[in-house]
PDB file with SEQRES, HELIX, SHEET and CRYST1 records, atoms N, CA, C and O in Angstrom:
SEQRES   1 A   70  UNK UNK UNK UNK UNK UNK UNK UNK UNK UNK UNK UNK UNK          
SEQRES   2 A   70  UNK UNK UNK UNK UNK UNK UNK UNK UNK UNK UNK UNK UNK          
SEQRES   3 A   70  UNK UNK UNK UNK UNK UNK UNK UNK UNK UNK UNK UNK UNK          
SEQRES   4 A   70  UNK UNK UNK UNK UNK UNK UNK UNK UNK UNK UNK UNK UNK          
SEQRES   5 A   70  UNK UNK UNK UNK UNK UNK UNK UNK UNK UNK UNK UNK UNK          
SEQRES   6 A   70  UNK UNK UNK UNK UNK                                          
HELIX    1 AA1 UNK A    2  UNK A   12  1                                  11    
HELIX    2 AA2 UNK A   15  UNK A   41  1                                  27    
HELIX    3 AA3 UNK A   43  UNK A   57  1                                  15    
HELIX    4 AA4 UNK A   59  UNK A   61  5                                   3    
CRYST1    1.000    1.000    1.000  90.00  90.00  90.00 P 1           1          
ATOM      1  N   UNK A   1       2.750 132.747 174.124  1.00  0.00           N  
ATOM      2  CA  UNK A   1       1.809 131.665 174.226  1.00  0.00           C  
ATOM      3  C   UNK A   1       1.086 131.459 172.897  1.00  0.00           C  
ATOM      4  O   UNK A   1       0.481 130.441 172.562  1.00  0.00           O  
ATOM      5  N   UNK A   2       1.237 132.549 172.213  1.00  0.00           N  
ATOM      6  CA  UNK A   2       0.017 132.541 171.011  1.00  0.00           C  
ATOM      7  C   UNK A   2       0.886 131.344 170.174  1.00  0.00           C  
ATOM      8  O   UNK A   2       0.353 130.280 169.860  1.00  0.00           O  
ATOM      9  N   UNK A   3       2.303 131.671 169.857  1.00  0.00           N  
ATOM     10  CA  UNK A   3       2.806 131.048 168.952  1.00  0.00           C  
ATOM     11  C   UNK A   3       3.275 129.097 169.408  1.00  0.00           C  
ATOM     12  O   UNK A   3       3.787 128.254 168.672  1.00  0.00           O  
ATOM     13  N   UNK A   4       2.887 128.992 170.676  1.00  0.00           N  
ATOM     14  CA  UNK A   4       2.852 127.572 171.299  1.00  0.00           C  
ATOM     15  C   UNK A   4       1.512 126.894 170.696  1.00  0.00           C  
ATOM     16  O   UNK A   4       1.390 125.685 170.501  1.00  0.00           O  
ATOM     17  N   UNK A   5       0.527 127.874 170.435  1.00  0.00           N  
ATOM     18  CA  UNK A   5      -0.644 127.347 170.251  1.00  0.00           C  
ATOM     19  C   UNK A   5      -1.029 127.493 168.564  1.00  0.00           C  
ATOM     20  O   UNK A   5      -2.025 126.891 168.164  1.00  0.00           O  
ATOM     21  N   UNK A   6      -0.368 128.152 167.784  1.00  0.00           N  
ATOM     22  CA  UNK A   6       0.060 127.824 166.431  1.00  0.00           C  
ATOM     23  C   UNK A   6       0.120 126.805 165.938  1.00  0.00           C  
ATOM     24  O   UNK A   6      -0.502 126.216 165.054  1.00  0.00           O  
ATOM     25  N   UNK A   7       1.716 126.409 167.180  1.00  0.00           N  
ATOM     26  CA  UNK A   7       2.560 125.378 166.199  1.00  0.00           C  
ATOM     27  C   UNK A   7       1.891 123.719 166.733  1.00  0.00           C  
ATOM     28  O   UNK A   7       2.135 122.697 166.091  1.00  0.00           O  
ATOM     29  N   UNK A   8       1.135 123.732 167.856  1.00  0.00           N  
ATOM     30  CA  UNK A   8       0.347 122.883 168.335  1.00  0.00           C  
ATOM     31  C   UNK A   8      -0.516 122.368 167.402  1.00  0.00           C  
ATOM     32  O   UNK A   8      -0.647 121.147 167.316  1.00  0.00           O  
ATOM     33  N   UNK A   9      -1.340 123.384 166.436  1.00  0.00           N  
ATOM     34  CA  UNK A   9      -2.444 123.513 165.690  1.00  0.00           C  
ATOM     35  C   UNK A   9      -2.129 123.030 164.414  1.00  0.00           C  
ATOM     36  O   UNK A   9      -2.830 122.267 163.749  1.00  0.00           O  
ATOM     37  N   UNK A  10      -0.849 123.592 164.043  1.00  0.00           N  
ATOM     38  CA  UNK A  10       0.218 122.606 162.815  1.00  0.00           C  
ATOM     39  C   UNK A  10       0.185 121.441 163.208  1.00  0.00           C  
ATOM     40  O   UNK A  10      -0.501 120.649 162.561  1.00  0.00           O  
ATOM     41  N   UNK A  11       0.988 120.931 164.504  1.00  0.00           N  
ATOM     42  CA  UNK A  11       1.775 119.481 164.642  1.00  0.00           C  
ATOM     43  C   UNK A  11      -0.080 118.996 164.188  1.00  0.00           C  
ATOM     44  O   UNK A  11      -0.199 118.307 163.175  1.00  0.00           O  
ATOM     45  N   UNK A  12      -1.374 119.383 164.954  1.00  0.00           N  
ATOM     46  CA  UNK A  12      -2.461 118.579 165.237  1.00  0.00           C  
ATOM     47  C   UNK A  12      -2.955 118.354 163.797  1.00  0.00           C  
ATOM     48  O   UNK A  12      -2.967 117.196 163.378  1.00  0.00           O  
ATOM     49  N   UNK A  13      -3.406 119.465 162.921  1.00  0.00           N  
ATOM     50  CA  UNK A  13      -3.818 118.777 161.437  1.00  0.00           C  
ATOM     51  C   UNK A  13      -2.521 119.079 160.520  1.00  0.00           C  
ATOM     52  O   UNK A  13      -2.885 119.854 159.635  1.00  0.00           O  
ATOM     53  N   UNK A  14      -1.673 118.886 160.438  1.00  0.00           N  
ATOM     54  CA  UNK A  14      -0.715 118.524 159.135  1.00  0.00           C  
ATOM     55  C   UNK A  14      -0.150 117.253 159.489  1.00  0.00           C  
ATOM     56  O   UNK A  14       0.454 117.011 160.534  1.00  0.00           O  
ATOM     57  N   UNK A  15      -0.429 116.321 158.383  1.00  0.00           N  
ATOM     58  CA  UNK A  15       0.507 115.256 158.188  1.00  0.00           C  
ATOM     59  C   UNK A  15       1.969 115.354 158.477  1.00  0.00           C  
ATOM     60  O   UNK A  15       2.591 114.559 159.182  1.00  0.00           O  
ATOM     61  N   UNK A  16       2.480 116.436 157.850  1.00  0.00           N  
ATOM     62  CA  UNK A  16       4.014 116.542 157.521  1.00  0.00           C  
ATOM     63  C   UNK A  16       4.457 116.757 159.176  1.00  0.00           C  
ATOM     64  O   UNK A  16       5.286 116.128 159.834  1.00  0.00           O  
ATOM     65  N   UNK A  17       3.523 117.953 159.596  1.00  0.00           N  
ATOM     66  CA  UNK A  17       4.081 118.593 160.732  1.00  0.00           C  
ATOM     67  C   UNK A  17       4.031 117.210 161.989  1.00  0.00           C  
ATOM     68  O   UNK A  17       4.833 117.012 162.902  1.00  0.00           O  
ATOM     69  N   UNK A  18       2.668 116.331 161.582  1.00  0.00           N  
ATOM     70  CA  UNK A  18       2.802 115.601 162.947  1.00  0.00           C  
ATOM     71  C   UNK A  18       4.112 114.927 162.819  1.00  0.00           C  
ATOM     72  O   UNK A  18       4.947 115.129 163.700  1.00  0.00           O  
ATOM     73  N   UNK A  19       4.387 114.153 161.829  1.00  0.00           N  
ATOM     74  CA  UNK A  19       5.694 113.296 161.851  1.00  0.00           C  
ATOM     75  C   UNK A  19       6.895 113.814 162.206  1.00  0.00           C  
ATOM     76  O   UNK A  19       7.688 113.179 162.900  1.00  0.00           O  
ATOM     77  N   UNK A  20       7.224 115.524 161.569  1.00  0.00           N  
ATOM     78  CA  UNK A  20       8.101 115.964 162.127  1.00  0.00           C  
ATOM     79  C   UNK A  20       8.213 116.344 163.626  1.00  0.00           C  
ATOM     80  O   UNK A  20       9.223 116.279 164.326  1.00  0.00           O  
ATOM     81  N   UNK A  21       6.915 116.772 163.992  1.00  0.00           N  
ATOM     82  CA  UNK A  21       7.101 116.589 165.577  1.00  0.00           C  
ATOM     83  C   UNK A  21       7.509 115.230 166.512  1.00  0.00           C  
ATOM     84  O   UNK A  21       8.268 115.009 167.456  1.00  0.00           O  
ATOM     85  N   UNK A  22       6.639 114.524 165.762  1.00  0.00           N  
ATOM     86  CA  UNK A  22       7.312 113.184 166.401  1.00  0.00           C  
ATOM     87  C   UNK A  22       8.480 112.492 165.998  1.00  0.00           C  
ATOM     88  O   UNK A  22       8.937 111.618 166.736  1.00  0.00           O  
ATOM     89  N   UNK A  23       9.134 112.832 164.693  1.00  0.00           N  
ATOM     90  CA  UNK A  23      10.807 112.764 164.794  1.00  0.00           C  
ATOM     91  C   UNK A  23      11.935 113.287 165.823  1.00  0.00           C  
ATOM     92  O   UNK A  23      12.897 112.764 166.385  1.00  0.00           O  
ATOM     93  N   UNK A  24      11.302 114.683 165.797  1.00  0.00           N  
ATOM     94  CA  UNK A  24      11.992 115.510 166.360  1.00  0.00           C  
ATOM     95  C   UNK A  24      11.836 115.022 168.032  1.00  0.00           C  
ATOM     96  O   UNK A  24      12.847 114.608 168.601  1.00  0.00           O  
ATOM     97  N   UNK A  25      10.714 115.085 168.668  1.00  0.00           N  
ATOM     98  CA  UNK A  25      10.617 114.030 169.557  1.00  0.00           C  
ATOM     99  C   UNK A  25      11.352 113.114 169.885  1.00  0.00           C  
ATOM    100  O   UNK A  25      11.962 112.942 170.940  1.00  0.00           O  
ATOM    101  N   UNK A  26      11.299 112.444 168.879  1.00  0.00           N  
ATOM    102  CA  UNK A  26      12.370 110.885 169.202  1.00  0.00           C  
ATOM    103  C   UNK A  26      13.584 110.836 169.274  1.00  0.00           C  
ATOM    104  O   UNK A  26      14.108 109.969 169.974  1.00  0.00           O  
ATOM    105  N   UNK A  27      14.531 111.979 168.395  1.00  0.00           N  
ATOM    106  CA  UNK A  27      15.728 112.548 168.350  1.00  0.00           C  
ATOM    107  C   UNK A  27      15.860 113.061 169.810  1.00  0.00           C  
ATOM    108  O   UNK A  27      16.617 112.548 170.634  1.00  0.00           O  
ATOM    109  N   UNK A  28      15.466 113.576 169.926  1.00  0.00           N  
ATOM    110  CA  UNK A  28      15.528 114.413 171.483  1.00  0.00           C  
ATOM    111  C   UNK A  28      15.582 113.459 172.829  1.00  0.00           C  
ATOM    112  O   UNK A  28      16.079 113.717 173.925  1.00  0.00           O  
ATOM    113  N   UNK A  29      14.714 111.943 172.252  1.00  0.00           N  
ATOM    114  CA  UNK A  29      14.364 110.975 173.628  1.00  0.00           C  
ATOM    115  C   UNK A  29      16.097 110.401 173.427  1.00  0.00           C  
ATOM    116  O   UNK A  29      17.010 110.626 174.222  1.00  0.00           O  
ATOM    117  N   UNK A  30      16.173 109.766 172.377  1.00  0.00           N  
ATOM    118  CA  UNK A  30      17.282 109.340 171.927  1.00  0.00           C  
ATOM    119  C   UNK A  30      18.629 110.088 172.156  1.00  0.00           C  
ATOM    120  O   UNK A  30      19.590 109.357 172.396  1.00  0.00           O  
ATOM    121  N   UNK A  31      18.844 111.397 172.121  1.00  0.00           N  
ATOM    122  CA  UNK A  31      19.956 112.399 172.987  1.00  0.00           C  
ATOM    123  C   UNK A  31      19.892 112.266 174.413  1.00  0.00           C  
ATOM    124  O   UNK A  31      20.823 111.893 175.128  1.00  0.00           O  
ATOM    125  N   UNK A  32      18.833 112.568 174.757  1.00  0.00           N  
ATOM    126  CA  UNK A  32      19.238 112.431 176.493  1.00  0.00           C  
ATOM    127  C   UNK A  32      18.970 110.941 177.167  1.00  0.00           C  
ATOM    128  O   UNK A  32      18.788 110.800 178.377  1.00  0.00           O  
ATOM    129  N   UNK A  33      18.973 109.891 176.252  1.00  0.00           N  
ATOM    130  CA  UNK A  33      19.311 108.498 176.723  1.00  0.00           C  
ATOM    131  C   UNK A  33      20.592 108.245 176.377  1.00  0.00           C  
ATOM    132  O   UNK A  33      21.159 107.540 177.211  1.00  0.00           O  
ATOM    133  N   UNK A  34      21.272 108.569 175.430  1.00  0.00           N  
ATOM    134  CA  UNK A  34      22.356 108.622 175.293  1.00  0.00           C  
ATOM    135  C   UNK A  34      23.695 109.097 175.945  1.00  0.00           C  
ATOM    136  O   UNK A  34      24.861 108.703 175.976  1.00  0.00           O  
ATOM    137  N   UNK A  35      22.835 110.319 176.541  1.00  0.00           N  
ATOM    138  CA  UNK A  35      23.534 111.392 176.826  1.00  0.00           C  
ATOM    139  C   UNK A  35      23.723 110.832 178.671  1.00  0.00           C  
ATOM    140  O   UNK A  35      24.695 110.962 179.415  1.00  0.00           O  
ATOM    141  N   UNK A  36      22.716 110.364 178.864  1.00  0.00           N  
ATOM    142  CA  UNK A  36      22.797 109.564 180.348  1.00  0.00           C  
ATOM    143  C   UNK A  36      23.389 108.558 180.425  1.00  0.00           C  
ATOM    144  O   UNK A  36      24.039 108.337 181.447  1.00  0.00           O  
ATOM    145  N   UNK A  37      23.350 107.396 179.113  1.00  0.00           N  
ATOM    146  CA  UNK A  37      24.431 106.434 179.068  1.00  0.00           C  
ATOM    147  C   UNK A  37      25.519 106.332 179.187  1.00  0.00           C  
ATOM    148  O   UNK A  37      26.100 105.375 179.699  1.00  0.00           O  
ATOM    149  N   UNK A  38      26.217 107.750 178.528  1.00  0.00           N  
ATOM    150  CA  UNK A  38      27.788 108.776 178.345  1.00  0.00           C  
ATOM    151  C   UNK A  38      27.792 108.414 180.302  1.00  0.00           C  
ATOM    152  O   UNK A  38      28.253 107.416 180.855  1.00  0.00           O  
ATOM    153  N   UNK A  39      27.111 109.622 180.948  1.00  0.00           N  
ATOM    154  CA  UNK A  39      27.668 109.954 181.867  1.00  0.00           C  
ATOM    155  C   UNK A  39      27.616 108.781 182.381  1.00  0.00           C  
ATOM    156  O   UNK A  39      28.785 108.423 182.519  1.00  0.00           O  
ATOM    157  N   UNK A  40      26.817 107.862 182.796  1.00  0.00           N  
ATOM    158  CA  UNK A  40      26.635 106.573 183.747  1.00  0.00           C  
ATOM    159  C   UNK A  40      28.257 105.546 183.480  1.00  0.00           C  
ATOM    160  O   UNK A  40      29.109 105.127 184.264  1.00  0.00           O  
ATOM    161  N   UNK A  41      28.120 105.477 182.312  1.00  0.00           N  
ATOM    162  CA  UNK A  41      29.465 104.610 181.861  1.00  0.00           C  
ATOM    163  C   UNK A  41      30.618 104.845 182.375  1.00  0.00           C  
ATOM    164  O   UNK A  41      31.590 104.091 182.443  1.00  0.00           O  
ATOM    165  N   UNK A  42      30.460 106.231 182.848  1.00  0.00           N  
ATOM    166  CA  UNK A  42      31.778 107.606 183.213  1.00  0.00           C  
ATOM    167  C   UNK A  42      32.219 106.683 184.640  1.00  0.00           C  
ATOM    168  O   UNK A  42      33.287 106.074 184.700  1.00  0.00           O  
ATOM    169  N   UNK A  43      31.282 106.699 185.673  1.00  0.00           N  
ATOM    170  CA  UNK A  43      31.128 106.832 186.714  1.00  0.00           C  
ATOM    171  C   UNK A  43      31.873 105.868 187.120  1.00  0.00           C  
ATOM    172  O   UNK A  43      32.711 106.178 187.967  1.00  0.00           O  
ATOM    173  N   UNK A  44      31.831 104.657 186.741  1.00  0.00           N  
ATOM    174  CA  UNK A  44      32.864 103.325 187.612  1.00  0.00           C  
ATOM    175  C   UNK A  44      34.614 103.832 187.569  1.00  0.00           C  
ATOM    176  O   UNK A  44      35.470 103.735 188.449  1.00  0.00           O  
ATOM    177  N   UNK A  45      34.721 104.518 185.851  1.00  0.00           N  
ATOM    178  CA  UNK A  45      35.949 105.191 185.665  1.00  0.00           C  
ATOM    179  C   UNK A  45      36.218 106.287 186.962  1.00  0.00           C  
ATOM    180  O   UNK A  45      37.168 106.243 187.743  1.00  0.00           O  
ATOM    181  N   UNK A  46      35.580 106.852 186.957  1.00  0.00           N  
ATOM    182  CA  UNK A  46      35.523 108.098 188.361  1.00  0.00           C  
ATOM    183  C   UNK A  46      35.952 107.439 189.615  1.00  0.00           C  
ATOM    184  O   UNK A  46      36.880 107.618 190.404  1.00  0.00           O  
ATOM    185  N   UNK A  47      34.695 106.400 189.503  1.00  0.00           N  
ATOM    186  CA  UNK A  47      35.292 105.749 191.054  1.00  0.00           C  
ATOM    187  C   UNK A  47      36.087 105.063 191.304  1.00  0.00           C  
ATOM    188  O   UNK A  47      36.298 104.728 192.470  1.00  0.00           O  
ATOM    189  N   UNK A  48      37.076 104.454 189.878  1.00  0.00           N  
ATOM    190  CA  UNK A  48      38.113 103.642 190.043  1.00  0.00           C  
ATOM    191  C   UNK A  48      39.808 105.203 190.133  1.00  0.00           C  
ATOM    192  O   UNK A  48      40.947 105.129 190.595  1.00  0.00           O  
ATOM    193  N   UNK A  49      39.183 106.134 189.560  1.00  0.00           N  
ATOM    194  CA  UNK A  49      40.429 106.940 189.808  1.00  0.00           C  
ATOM    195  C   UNK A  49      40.647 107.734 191.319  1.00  0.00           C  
ATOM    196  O   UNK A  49      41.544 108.354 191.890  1.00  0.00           O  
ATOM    197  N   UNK A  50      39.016 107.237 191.625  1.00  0.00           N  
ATOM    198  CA  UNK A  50      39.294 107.927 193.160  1.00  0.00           C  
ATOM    199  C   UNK A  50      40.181 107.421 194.273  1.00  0.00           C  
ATOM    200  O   UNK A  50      41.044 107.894 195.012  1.00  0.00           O  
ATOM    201  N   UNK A  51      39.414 105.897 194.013  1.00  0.00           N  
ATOM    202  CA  UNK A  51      40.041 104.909 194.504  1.00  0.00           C  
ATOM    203  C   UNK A  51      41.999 104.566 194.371  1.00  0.00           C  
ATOM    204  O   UNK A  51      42.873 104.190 195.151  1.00  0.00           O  
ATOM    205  N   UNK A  52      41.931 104.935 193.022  1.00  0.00           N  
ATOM    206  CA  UNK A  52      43.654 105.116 193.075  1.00  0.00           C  
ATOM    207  C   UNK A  52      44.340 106.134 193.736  1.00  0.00           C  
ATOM    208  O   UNK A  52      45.483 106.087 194.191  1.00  0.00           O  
ATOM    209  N   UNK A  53      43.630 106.959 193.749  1.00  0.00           N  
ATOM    210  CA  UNK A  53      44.150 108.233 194.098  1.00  0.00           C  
ATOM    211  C   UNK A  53      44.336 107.971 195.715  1.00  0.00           C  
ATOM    212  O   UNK A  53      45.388 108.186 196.317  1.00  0.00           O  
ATOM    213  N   UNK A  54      43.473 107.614 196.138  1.00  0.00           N  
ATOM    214  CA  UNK A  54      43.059 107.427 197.891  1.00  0.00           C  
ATOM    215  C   UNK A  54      44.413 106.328 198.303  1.00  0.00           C  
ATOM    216  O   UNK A  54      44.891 106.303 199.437  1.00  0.00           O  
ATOM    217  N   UNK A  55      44.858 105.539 197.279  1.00  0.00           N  
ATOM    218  CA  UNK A  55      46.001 104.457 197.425  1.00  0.00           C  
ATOM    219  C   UNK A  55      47.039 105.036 197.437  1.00  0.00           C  
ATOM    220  O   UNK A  55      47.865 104.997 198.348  1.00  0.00           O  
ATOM    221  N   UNK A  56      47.132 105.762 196.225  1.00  0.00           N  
ATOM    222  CA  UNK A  56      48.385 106.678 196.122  1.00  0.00           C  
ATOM    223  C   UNK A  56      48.712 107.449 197.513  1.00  0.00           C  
ATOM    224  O   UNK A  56      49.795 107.324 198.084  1.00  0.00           O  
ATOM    225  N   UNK A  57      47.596 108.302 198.014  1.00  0.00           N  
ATOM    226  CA  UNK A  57      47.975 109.143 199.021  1.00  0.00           C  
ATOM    227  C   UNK A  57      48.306 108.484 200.775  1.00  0.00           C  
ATOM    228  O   UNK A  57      49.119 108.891 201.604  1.00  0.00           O  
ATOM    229  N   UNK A  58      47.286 107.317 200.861  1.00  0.00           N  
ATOM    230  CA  UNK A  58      47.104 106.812 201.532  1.00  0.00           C  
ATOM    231  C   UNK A  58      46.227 107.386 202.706  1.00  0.00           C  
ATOM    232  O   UNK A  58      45.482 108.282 202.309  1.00  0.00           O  
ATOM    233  N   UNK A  59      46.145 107.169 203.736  1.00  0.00           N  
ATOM    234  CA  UNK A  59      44.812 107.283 204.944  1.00  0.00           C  
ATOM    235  C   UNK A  59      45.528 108.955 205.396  1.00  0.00           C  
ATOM    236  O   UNK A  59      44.740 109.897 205.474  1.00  0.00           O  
ATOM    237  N   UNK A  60      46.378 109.088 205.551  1.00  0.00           N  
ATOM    238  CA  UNK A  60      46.734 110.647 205.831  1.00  0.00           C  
ATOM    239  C   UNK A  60      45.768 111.642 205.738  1.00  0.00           C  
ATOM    240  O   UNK A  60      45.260 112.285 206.657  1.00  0.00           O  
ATOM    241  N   UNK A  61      45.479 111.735 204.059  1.00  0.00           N  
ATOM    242  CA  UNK A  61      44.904 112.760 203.726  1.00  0.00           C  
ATOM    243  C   UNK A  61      43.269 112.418 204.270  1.00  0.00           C  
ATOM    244  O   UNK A  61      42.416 113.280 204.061  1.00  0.00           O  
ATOM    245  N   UNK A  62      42.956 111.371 204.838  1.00  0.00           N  
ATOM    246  CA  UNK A  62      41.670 111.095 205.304  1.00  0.00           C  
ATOM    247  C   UNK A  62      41.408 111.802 205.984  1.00  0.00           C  
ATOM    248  O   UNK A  62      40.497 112.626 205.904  1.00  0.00           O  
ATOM    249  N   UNK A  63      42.582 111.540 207.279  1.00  0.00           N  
ATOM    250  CA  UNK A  63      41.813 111.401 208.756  1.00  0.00           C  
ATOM    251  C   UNK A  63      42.188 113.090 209.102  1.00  0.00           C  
ATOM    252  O   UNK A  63      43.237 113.643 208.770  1.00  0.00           O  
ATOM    253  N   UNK A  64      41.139 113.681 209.791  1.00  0.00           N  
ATOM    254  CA  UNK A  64      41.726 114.961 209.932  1.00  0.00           C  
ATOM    255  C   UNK A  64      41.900 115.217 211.806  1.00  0.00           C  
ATOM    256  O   UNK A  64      41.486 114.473 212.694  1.00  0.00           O  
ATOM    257  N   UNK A  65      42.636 116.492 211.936  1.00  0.00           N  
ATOM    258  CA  UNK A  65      42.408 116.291 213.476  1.00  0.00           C  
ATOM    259  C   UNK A  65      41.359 117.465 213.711  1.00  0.00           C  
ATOM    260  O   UNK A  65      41.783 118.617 213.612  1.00  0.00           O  
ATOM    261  N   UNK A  66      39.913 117.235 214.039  1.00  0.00           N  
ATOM    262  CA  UNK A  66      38.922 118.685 214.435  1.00  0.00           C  
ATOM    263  C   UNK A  66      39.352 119.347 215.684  1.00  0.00           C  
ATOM    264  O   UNK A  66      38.810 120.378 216.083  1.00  0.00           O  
ATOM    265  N   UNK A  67      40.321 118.762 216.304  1.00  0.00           N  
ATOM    266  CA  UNK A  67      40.652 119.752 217.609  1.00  0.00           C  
ATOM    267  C   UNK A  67      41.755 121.058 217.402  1.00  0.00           C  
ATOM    268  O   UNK A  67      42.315 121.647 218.327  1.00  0.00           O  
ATOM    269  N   UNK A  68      41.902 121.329 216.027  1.00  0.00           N  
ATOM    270  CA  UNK A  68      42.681 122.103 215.534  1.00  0.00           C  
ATOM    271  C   UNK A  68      41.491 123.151 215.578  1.00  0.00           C  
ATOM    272  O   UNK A  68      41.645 124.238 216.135  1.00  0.00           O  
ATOM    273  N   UNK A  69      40.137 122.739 214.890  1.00  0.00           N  
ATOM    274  CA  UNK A  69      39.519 123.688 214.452  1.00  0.00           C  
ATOM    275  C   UNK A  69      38.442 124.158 215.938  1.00  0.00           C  
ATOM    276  O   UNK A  69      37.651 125.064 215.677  1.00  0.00           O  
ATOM    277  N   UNK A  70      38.397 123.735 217.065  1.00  0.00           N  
ATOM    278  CA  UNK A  70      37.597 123.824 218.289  1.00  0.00           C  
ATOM    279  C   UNK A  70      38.772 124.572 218.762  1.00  0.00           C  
ATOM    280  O   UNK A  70      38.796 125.026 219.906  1.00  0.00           O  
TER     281      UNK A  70                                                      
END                                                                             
């Protein structure tokens, strides 16, 4: 904890340090917006290979019978 409250005490009076905190900040907002954009973009791809896949196999592999498992 001591050293959270250091580097707090840097970012608060140094010039240099505030900007680099708030670069570093922004780099970081900017990765995981990105990084959520990646996966989101993914997803229609996903659901269009599921969807093929479900064509390919057809309703078979759907429907199951539970009186196997009772």
């Amino acid at each position: 904890m001591n050293r959270a409250r250091v580097l707090w005490q840097f970012v608060r009076n140094d010039a240099v340090g505030r900007s680099l905190g708030i670069a570093i900040a922004l780099v970081a907002w900017f990765a995981a917006t990105w990084l959520s954009l990646g996966v989101a973009s993914l997803l229609p791809f996903l659901g269009v290979a599921l969807w093929w896949r479900y064509r390919l196999v057809g309703e078979d592999a759907v429907q199951d019978d539970l009186d196997d498992i009772l």
